[in-house]
VMD Tcl script that draws the C-alpha trace (Angstrom):
set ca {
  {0.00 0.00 0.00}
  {1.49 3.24 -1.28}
  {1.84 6.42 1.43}
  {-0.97 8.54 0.86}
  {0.66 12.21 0.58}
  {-0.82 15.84 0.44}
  {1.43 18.30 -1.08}
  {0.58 22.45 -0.17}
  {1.07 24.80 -2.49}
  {5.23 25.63 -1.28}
  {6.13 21.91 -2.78}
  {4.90 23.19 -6.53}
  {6.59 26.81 -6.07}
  {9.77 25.42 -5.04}
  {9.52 22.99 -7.86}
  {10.68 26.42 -10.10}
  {11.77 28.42 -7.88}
  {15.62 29.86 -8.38}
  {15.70 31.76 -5.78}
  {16.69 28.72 -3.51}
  {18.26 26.03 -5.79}
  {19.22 23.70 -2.72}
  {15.10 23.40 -1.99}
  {14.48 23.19 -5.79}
  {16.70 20.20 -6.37}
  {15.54 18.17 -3.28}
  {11.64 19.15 -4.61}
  {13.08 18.26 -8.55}
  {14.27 14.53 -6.26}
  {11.21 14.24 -4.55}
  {9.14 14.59 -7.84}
  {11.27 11.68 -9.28}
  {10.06 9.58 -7.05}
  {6.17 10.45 -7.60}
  {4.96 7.25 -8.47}
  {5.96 5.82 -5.38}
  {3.14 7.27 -3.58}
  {-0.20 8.25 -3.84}
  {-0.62 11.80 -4.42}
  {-2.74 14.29 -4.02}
  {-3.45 18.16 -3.20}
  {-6.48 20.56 -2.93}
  {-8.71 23.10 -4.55}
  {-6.82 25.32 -2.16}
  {-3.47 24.83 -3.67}
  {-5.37 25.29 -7.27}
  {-6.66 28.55 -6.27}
  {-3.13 29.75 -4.92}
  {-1.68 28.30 -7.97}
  {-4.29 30.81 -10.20}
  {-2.64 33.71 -8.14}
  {0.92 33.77 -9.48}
  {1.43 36.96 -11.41}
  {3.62 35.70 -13.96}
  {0.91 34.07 -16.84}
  {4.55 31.45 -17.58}
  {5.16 30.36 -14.09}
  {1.32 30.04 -13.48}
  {1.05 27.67 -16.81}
  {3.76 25.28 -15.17}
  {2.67 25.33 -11.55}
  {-1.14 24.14 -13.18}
  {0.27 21.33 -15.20}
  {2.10 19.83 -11.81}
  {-1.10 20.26 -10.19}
  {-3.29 19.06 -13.21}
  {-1.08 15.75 -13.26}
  {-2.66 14.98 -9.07}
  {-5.84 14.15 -7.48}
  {-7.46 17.61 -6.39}
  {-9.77 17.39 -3.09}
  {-12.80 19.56 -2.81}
  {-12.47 21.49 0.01}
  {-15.22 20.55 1.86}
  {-17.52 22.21 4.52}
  {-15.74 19.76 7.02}
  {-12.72 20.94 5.98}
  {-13.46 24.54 6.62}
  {-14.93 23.91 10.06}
  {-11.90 21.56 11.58}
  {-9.38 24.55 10.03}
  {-11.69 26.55 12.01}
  {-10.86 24.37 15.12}
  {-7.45 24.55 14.74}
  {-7.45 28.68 14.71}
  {-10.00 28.22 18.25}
  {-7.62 26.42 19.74}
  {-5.04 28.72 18.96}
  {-2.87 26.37 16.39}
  {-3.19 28.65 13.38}
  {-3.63 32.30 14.18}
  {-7.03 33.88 11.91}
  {-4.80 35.32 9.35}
  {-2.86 31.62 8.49}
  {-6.68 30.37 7.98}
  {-5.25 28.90 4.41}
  {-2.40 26.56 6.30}
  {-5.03 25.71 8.68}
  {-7.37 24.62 5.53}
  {-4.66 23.00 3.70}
  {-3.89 20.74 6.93}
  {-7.83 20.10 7.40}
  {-7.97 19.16 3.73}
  {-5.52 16.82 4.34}
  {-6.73 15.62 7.34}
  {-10.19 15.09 5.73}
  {-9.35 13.12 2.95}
  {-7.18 10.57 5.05}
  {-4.02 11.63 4.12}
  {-0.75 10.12 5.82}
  {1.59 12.69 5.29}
  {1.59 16.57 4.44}
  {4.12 18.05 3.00}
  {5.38 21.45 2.60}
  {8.40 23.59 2.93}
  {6.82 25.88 5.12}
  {8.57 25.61 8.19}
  {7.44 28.98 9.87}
  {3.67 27.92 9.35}
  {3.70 24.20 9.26}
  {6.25 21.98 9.26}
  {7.73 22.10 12.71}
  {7.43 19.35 15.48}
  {5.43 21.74 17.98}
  {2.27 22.77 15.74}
  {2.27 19.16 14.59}
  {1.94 18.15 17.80}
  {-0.74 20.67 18.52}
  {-2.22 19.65 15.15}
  {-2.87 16.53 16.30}
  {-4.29 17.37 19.71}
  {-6.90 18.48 17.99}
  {-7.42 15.56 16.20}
  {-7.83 13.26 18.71}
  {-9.58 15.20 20.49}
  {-12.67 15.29 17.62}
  {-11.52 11.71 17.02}
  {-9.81 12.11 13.91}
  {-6.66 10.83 12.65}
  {-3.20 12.30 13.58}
  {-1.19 13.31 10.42}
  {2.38 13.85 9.63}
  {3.62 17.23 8.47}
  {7.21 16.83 6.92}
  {9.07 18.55 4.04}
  {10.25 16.54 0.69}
  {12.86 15.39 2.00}
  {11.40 12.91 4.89}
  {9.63 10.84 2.83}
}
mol new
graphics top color blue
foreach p $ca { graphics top sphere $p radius 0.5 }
foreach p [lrange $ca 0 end-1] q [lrange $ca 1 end] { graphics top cylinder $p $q radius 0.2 }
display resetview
């Protein structure tokens, strides 16, 4: 049974993104290896995706996207994110982390995966993430970057 993985938005950007080739060449390494799991993202990450300024960089970033299963983002979804801001895991104005974590919580994902390590991927709102979770009887999730997987 292949890990069941949610990638944010941050794992497509870094895909082209210069700016940091290190992070770009791990992402390029992770994408290699693709097939290995089962993979999948949200609306969400569509809609951020539609955002990008440049009309060339926006045309790439929607055919990585195009090529995954895309999650509705569901009522549910909205209303655990919402949990995780009341209990003080996401502040209001990182609502769209606490969606894309909700969305991947939702659709039974094992692992999230991002290279946002201010927002996300860090061992203490994990851990917090989770508290949540269990505490609405839901499953815990893992929030790693590329990398760990």
């Amino acid at each position: 049974m292949k890990l069941r993985l949610y990638l944010d938005t941050s794992v497509f950007s870094a895909y082209y993104d210069d700016r940091l080739p290190d992070r770009r060449a791990l992402t390029e390494d992770f994408w290699k290896r693709l097939r290995e799991f089962e993979v999948s993202t949200s609306e969400l990450t569509r809609e951020e995706v539609e955002q990008t300024l440049d009309p060339e960089l926006r045309a790439k970033l929607e055919a990585l996207v195009s090529g995954l299963i895309v999650h509705a983002v569901t009522d549910e979804a909205k209303q655990l994110a919402r949990s995780y801001v009341d209990a003080g895991v996401f502040s209001p104005a990182m609502f769209n982390d606490a969606v894309h974590v909700a969305a991947a919580v939702q659709t039974r994902q094992d692992v999230l995966l991002s290279w946002n390590f201010k927002h996300l991927v860090n061992r203490r709102r994990r851990a917090r993430v989770n508290e949540v979770n269990t505490s609405l009887g839901l499953p815990t999730i893992e929030i790693l970057a590329p990398p760990e997987v």
